[in-house]
PQR file of N, CA, C, O and H, with PARSE charges and radii, in Angstrom:
ATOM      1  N   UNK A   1      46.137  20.576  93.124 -0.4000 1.5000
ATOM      2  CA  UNK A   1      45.449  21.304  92.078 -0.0000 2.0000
ATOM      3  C   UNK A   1      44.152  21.869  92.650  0.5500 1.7000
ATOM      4  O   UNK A   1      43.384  21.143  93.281 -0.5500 1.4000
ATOM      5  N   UNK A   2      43.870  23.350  92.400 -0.4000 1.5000
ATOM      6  CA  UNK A   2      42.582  23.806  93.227 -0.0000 2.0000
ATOM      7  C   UNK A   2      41.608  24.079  92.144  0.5500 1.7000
ATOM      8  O   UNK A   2      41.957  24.408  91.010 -0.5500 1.4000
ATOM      9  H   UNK A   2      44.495  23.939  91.888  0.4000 1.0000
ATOM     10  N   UNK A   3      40.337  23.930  92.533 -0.4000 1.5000
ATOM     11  CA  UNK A   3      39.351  23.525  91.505 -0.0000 2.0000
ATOM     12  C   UNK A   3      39.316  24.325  90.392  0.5500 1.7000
ATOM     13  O   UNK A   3      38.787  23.824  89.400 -0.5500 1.4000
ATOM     14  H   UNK A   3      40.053  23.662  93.454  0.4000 1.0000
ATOM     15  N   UNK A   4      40.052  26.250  90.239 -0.4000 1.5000
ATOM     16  CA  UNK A   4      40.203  26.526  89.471 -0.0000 2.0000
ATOM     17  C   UNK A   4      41.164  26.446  88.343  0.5500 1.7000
ATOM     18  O   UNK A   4      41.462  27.397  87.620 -0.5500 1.4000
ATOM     19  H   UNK A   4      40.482  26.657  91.046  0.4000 1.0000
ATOM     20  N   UNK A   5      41.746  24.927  88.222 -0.4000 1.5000
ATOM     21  CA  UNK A   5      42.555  24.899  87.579 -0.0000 2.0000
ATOM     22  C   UNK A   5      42.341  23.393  87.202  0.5500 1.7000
ATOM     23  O   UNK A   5      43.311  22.645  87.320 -0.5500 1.4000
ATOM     24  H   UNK A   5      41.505  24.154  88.809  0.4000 1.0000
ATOM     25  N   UNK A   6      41.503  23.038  86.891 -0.4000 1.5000
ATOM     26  CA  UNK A   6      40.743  21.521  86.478 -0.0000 2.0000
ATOM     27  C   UNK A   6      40.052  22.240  85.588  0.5500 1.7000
ATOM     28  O   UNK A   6      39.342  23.222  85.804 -0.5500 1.4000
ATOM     29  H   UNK A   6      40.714  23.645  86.795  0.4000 1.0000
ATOM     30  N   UNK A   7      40.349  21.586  84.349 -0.4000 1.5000
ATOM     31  CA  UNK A   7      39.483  21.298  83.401 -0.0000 2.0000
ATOM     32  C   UNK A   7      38.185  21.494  83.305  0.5500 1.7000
ATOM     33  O   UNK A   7      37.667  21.357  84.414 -0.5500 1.4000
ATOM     34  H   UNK A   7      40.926  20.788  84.174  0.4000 1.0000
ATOM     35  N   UNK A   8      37.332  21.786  82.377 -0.4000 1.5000
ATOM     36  CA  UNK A   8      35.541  21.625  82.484 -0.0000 2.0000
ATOM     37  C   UNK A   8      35.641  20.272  81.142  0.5500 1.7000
ATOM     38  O   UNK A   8      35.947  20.497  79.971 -0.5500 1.4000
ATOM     39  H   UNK A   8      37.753  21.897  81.477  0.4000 1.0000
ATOM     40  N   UNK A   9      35.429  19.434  81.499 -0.4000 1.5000
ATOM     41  CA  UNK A   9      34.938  18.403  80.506 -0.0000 2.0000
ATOM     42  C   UNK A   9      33.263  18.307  80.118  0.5500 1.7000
ATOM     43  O   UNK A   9      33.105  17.330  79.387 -0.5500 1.4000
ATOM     44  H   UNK A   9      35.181  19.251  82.451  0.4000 1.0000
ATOM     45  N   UNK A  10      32.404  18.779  80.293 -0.4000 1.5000
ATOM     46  CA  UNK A  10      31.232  19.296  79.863 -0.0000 2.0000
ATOM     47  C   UNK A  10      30.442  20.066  80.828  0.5500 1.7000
ATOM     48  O   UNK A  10      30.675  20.308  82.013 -0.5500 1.4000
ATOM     49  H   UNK A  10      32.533  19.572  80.888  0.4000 1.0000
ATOM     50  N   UNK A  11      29.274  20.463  79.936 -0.4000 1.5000
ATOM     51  CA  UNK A  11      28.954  21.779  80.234 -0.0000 2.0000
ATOM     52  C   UNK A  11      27.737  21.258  81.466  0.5500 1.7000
ATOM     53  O   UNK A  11      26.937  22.145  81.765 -0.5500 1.4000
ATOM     54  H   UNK A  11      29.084  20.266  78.974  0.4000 1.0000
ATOM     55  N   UNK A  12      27.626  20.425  81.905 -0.4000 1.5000
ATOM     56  CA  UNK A  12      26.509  19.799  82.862 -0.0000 2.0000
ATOM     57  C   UNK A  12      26.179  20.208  84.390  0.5500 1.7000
ATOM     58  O   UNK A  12      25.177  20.049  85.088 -0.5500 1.4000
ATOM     59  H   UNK A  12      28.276  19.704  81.662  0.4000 1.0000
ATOM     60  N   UNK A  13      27.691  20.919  84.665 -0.4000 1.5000
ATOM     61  CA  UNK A  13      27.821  21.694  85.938 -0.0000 2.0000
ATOM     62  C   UNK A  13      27.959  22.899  85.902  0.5500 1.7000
ATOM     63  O   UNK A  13      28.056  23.642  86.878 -0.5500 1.4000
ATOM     64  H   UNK A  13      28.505  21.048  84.098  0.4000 1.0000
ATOM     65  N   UNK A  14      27.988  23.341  84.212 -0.4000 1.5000
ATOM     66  CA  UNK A  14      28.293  25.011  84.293 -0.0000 2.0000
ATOM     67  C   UNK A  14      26.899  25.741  84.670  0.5500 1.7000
ATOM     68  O   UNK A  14      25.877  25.144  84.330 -0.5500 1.4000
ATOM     69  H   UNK A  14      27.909  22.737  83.419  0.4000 1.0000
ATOM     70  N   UNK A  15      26.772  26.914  85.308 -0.4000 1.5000
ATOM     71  CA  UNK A  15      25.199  27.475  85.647 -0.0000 2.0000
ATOM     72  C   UNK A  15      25.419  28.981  85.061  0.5500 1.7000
ATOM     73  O   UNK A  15      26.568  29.338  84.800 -0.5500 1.4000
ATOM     74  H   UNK A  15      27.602  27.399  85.584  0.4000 1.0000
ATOM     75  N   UNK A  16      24.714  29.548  84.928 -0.4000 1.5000
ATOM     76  CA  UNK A  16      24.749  30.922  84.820 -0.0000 2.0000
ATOM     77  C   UNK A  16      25.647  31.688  86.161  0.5500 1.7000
ATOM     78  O   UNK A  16      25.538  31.179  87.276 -0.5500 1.4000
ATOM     79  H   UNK A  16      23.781  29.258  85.140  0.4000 1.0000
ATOM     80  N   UNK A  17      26.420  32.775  85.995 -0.4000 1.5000
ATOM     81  CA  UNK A  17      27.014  33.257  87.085 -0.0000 2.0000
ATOM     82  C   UNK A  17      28.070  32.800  86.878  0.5500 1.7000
ATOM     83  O   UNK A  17      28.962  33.594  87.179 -0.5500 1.4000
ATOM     84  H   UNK A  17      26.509  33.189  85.089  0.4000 1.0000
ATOM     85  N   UNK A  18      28.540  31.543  86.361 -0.4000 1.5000
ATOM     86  CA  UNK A  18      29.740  31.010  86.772 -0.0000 2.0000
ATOM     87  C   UNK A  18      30.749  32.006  85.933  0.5500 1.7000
ATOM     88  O   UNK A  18      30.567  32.808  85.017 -0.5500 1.4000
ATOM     89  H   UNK A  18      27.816  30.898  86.117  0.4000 1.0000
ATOM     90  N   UNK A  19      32.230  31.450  86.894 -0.4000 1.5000
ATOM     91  CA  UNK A  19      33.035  32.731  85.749 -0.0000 2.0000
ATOM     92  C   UNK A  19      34.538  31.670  85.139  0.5500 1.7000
ATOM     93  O   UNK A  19      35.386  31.083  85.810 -0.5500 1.4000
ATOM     94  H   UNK A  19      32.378  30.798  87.638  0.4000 1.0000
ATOM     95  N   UNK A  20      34.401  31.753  83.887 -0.4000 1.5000
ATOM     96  CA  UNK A  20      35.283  30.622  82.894 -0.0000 2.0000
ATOM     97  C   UNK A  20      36.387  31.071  82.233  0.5500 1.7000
ATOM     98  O   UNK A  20      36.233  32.275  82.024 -0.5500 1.4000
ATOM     99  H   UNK A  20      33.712  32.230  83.341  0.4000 1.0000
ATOM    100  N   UNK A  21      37.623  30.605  81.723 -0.4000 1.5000
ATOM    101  CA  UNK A  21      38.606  30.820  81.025 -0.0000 2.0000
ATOM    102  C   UNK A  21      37.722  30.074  79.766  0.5500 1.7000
ATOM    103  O   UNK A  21      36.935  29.127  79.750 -0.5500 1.4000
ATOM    104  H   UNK A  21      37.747  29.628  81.892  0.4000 1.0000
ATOM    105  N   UNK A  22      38.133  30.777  78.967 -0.4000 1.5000
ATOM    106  CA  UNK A  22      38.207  29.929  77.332 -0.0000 2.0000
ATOM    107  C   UNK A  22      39.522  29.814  77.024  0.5500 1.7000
ATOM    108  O   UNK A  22      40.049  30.923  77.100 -0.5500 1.4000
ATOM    109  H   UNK A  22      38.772  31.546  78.980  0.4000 1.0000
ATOM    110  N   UNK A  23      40.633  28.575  76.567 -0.4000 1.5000
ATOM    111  CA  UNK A  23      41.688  28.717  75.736 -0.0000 2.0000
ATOM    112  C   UNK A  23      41.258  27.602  74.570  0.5500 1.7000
ATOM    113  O   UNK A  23      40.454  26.670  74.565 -0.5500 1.4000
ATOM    114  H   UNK A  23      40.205  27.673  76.505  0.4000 1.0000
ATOM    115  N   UNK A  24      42.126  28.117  73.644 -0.4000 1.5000
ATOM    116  CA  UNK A  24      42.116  28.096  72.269 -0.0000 2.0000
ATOM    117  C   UNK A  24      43.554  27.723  71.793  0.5500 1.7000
ATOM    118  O   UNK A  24      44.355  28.657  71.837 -0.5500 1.4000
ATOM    119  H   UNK A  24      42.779  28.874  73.648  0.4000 1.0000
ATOM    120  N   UNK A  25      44.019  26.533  71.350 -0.4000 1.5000
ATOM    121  CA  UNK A  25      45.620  26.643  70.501 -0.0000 2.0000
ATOM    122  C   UNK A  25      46.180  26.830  72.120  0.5500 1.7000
ATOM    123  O   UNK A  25      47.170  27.556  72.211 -0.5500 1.4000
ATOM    124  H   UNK A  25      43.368  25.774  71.315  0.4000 1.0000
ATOM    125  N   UNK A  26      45.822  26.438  72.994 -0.4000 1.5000
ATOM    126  CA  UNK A  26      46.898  26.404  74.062 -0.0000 2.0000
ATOM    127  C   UNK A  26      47.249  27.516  74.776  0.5500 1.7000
ATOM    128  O   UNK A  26      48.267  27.575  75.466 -0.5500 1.4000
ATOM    129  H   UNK A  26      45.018  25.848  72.920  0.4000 1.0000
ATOM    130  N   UNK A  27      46.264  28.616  74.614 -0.4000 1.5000
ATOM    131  CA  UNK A  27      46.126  29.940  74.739 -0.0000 2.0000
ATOM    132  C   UNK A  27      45.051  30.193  75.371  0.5500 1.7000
ATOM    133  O   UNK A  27      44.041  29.660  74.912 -0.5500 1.4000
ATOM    134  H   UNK A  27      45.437  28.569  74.054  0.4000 1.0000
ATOM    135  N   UNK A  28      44.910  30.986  76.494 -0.4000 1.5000
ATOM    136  CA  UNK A  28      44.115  31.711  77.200 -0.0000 2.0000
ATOM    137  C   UNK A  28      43.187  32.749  75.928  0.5500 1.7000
ATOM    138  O   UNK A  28      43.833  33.598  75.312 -0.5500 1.4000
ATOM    139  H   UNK A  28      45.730  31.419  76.867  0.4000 1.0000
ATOM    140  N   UNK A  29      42.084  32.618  75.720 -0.4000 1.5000
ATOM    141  CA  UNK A  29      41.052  33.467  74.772 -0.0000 2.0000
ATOM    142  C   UNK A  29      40.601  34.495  75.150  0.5500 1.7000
ATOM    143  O   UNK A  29      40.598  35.400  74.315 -0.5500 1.4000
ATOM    144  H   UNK A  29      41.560  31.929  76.220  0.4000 1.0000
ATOM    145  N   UNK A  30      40.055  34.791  76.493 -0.4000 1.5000
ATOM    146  CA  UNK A  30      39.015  34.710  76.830 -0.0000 2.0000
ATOM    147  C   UNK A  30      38.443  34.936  78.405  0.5500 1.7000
ATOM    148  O   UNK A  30      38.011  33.807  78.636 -0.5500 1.4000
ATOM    149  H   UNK A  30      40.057  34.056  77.171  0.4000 1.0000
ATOM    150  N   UNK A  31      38.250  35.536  79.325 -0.4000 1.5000
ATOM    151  CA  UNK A  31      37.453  35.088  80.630 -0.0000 2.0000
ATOM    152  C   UNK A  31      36.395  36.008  80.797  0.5500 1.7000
ATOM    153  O   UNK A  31      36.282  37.233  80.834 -0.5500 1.4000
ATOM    154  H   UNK A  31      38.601  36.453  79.137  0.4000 1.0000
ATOM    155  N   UNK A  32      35.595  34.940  80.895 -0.4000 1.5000
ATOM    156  CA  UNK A  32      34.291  36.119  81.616 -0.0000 2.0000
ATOM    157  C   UNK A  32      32.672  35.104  81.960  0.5500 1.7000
ATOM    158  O   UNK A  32      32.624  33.882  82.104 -0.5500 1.4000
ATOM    159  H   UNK A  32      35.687  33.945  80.865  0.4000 1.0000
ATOM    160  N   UNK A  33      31.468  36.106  82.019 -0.4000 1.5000
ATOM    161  CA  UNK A  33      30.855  35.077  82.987 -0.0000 2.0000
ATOM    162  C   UNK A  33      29.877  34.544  82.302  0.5500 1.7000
ATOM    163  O   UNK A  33      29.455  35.222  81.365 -0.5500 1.4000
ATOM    164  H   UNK A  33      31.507  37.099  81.902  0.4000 1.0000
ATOM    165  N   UNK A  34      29.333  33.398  82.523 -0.4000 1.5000
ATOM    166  CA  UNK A  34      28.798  32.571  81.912 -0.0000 2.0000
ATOM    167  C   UNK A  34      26.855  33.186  81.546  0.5500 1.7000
ATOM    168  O   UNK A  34      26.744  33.725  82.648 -0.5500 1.4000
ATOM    169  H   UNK A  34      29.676  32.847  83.285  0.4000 1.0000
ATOM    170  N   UNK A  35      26.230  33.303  81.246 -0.4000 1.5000
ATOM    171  CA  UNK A  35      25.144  33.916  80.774 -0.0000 2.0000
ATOM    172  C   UNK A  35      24.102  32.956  80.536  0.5500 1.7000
ATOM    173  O   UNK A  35      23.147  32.817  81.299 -0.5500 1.4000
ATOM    174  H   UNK A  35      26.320  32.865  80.352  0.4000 1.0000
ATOM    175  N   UNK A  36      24.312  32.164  79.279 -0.4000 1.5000
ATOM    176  CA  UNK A  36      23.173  30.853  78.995 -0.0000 2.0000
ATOM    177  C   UNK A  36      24.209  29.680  78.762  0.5500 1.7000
ATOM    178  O   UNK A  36      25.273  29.720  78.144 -0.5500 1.4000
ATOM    179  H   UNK A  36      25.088  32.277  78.659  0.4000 1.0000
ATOM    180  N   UNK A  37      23.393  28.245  79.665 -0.4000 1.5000
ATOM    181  CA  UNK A  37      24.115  27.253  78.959 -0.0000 2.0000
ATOM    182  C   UNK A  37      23.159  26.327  78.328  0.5500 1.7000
ATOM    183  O   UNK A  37      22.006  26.100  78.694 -0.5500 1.4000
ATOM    184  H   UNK A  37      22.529  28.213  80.167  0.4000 1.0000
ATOM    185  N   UNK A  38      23.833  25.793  77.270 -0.4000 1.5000
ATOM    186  CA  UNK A  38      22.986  24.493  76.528 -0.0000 2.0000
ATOM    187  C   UNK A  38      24.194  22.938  76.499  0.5500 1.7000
ATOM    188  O   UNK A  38      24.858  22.450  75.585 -0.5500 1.4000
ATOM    189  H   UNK A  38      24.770  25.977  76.973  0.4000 1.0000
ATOM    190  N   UNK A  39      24.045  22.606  77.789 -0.4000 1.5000
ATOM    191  CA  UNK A  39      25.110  21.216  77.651 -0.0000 2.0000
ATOM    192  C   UNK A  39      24.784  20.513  76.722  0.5500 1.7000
ATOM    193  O   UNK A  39      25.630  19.985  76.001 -0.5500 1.4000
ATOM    194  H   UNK A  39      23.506  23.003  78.531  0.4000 1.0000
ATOM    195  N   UNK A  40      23.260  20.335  76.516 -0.4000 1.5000
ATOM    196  CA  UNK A  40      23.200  18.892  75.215 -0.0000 2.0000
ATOM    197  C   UNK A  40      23.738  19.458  74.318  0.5500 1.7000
ATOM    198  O   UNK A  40      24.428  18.619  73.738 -0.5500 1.4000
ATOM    199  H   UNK A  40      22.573  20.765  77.102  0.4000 1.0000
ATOM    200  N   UNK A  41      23.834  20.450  73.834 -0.4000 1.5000
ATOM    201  CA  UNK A  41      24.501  21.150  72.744 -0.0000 2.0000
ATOM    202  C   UNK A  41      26.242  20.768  72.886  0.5500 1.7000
ATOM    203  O   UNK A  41      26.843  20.091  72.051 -0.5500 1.4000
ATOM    204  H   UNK A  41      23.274  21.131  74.305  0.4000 1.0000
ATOM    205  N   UNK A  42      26.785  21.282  73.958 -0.4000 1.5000
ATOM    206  CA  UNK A  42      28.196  21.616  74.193 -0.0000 2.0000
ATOM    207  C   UNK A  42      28.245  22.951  74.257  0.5500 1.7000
ATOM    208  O   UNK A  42      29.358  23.401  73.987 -0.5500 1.4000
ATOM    209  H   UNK A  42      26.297  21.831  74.636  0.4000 1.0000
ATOM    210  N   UNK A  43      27.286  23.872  74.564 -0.4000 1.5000
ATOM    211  CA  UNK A  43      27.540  25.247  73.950 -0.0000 2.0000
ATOM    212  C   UNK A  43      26.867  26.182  75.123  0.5500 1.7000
ATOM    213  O   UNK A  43      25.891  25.903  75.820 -0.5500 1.4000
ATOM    214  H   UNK A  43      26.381  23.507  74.783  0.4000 1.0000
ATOM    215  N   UNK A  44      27.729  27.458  75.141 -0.4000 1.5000
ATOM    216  CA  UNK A  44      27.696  28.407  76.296 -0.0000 2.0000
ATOM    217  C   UNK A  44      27.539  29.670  75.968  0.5500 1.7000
ATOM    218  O   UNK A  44      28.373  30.181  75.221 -0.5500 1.4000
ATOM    219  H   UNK A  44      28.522  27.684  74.575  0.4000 1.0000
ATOM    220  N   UNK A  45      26.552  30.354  76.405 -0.4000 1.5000
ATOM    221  CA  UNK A  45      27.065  32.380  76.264 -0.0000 2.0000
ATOM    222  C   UNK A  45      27.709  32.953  77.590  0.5500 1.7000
ATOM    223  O   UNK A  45      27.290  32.948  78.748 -0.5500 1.4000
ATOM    224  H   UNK A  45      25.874  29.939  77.012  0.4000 1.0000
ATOM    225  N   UNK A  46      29.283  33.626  76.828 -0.4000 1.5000
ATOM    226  CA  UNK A  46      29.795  34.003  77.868 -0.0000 2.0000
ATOM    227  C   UNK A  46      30.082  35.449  77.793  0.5500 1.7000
ATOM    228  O   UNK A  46      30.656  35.749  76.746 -0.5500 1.4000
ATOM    229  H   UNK A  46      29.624  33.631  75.887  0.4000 1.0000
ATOM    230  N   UNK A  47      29.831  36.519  78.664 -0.4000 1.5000
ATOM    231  CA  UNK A  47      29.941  37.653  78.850 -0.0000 2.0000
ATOM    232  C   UNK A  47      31.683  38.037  78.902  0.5500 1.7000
ATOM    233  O   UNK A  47      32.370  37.636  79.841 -0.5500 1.4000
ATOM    234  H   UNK A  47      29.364  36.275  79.515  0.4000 1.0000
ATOM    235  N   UNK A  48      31.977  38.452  78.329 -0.4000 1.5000
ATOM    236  CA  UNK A  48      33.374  39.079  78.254 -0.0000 2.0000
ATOM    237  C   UNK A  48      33.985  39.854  79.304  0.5500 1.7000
ATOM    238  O   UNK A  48      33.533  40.948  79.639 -0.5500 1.4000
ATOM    239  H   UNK A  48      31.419  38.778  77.566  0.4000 1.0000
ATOM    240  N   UNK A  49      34.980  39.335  79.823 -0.4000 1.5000
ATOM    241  CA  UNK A  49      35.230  40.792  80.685 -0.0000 2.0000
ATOM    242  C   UNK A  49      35.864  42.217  80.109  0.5500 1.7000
ATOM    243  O   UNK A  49      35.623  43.390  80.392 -0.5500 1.4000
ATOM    244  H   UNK A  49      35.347  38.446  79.550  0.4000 1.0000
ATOM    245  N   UNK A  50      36.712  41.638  79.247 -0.4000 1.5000
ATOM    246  CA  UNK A  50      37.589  43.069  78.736 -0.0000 2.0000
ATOM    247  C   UNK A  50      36.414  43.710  77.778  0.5500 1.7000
ATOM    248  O   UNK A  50      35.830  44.768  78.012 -0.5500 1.4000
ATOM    249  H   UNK A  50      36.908  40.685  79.018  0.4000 1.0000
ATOM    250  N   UNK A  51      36.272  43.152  77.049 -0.4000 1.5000
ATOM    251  CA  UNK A  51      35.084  43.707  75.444 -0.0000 2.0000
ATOM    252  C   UNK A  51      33.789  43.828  76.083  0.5500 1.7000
ATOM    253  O   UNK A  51      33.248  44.647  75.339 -0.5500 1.4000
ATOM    254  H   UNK A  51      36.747  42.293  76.858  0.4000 1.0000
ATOM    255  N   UNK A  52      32.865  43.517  77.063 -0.4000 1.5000
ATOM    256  CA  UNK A  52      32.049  43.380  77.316 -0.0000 2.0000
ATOM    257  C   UNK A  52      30.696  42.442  76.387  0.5500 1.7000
ATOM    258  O   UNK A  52      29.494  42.352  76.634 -0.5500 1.4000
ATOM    259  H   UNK A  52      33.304  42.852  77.667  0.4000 1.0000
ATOM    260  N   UNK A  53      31.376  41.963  75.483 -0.4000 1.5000
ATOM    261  CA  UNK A  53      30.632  41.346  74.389 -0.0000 2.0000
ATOM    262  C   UNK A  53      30.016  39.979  74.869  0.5500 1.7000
ATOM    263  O   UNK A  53      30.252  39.355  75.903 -0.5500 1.4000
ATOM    264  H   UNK A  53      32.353  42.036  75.282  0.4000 1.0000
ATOM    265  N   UNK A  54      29.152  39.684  73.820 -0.4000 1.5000
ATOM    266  CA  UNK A  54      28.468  38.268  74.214 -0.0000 2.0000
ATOM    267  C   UNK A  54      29.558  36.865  73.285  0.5500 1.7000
ATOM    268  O   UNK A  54      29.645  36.998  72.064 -0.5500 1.4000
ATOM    269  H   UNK A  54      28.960  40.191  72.980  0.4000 1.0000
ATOM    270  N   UNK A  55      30.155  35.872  73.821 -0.4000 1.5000
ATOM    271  CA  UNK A  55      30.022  34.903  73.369 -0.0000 2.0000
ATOM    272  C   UNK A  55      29.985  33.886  73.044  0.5500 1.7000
ATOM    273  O   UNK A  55      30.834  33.295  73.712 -0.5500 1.4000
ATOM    274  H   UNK A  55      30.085  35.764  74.813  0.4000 1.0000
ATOM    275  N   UNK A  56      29.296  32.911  72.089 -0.4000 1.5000
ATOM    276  CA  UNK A  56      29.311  31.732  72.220 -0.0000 2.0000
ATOM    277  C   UNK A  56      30.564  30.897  72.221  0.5500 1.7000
ATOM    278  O   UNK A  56      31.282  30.824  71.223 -0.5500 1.4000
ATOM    279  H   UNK A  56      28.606  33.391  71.547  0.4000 1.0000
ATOM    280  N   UNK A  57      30.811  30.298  73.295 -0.4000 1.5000
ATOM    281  CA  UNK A  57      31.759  29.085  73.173 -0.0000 2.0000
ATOM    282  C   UNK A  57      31.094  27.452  72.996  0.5500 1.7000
ATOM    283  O   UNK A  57      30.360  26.907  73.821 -0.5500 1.4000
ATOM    284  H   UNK A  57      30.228  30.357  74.105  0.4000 1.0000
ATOM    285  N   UNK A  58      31.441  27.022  72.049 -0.4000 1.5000
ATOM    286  CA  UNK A  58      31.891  25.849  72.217 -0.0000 2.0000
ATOM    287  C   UNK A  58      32.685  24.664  72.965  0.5500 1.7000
ATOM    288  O   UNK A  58      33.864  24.658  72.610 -0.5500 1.4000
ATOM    289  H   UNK A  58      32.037  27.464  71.379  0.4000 1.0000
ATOM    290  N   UNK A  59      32.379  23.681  73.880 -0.4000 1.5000
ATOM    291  CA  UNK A  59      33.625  22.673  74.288 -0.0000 2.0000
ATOM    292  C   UNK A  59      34.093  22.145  73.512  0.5500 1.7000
ATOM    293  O   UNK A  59      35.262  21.848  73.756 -0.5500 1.4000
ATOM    294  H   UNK A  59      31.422  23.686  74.169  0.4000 1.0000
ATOM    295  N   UNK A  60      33.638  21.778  72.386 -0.4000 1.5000
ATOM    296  CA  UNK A  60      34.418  20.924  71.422 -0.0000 2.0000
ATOM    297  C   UNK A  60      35.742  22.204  70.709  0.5500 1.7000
ATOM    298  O   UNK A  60      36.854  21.760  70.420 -0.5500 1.4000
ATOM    299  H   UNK A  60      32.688  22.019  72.187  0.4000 1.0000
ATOM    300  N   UNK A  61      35.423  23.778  70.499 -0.4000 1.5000
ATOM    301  CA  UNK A  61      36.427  24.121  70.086 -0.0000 2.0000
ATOM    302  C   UNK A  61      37.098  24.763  71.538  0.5500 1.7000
ATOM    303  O   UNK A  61      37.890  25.612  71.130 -0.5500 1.4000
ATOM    304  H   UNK A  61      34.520  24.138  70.734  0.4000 1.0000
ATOM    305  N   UNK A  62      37.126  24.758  72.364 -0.4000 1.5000
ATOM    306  CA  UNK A  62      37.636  25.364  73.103 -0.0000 2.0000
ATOM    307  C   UNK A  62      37.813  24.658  74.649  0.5500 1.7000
ATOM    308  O   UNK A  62      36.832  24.205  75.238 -0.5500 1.4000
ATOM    309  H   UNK A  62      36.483  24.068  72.695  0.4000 1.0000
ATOM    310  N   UNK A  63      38.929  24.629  75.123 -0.4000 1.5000
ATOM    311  CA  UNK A  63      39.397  24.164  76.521 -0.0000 2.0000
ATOM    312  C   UNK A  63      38.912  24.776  77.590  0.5500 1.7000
ATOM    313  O   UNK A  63      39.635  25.768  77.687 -0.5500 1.4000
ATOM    314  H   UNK A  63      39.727  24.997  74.644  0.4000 1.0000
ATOM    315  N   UNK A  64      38.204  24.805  78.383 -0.4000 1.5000
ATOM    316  CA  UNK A  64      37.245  25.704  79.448 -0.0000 2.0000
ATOM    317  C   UNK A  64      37.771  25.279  80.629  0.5500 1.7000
ATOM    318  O   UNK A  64      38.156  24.119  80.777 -0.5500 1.4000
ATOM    319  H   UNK A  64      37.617  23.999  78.304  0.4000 1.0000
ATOM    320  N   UNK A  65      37.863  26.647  82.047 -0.4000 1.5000
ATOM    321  CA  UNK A  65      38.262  26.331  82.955 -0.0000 2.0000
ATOM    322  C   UNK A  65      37.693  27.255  83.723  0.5500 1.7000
ATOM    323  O   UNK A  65      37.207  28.302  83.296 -0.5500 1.4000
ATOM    324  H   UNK A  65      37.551  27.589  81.927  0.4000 1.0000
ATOM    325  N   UNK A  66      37.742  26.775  85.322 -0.4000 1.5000
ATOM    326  CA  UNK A  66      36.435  28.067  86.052 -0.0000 2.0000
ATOM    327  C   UNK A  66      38.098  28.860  87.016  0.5500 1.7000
ATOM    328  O   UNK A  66      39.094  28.560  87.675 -0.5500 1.4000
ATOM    329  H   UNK A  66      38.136  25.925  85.669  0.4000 1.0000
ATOM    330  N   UNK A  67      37.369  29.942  86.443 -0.4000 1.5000
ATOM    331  CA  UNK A  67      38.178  31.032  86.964 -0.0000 2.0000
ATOM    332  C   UNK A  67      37.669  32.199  87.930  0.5500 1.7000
ATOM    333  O   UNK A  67      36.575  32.764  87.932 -0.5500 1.4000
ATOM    334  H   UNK A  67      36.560  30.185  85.908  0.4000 1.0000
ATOM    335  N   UNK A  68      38.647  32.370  88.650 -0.4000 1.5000
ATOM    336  CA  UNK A  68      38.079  33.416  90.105 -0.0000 2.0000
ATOM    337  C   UNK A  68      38.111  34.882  89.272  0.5500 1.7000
ATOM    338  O   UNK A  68      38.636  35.161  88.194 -0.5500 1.4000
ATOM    339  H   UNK A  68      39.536  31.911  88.648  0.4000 1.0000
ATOM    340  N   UNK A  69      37.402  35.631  90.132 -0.4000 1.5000
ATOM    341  CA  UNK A  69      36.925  37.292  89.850 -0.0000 2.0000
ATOM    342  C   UNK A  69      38.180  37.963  90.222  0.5500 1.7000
ATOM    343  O   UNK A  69      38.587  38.119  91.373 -0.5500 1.4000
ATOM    344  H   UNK A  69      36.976  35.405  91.008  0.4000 1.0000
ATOM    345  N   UNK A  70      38.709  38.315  89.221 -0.4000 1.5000
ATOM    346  CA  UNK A  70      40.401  39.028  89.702 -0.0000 2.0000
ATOM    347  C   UNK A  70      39.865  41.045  90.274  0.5500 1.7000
ATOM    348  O   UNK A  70      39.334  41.800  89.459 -0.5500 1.4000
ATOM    349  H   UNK A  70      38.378  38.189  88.286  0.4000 1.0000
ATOM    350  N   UNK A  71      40.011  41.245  90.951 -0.4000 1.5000
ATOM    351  CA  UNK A  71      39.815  42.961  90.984 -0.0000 2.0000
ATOM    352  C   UNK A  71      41.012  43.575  91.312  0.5500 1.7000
ATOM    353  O   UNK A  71      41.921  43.052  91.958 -0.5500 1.4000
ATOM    354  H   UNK A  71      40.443  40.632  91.613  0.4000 1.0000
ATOM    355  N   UNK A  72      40.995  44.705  90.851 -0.4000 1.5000
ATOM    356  CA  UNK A  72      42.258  45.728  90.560 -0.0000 2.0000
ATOM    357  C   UNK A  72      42.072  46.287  92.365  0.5500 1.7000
ATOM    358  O   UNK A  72      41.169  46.213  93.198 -0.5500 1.4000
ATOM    359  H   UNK A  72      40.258  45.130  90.327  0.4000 1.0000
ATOM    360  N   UNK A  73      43.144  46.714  92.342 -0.4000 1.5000
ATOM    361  CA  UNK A  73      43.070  47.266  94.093 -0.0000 2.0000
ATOM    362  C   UNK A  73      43.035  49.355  93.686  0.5500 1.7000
ATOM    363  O   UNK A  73      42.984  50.164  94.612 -0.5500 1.4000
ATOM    364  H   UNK A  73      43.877  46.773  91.665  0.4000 1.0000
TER
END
């Protein structure tokens, strides 16, 4: 298993820059890069890749995983 495919069980190692899956219901939500974190919270701003939007995730609602920078050729 390579580290992008382990789990995030809290937010204590996430930093700004980093780049995350959100799934939801067993479902991929979501990827893009991490912006602000608040671990005592559980809670993250994540930059969107497709929408370009800001947003907050939760760990408690959402399964988080660190994901590589895919680019189109």
């Amino acid at each position: 298993m390579t580290a992008s495919n382990r789990w995030i069980l809290g937010l204590a190692r996430v930093r700004p820059g980093d780049r995350i899956e959100a799934w939801e219901h067993r479902q991929p939500r979501f990827t893009g890069t991490v912006s602000e974190v608040v671990p005592q919270l559980g809670i993250a701003w994540v930059l969107e890749d497709r929408t370009g939007l800001r947003r907050l995730v939760s760990i408690r609602g959402h399964r988080l995983r660190r994901s590589e920078l895919v680019t189109s050729a």
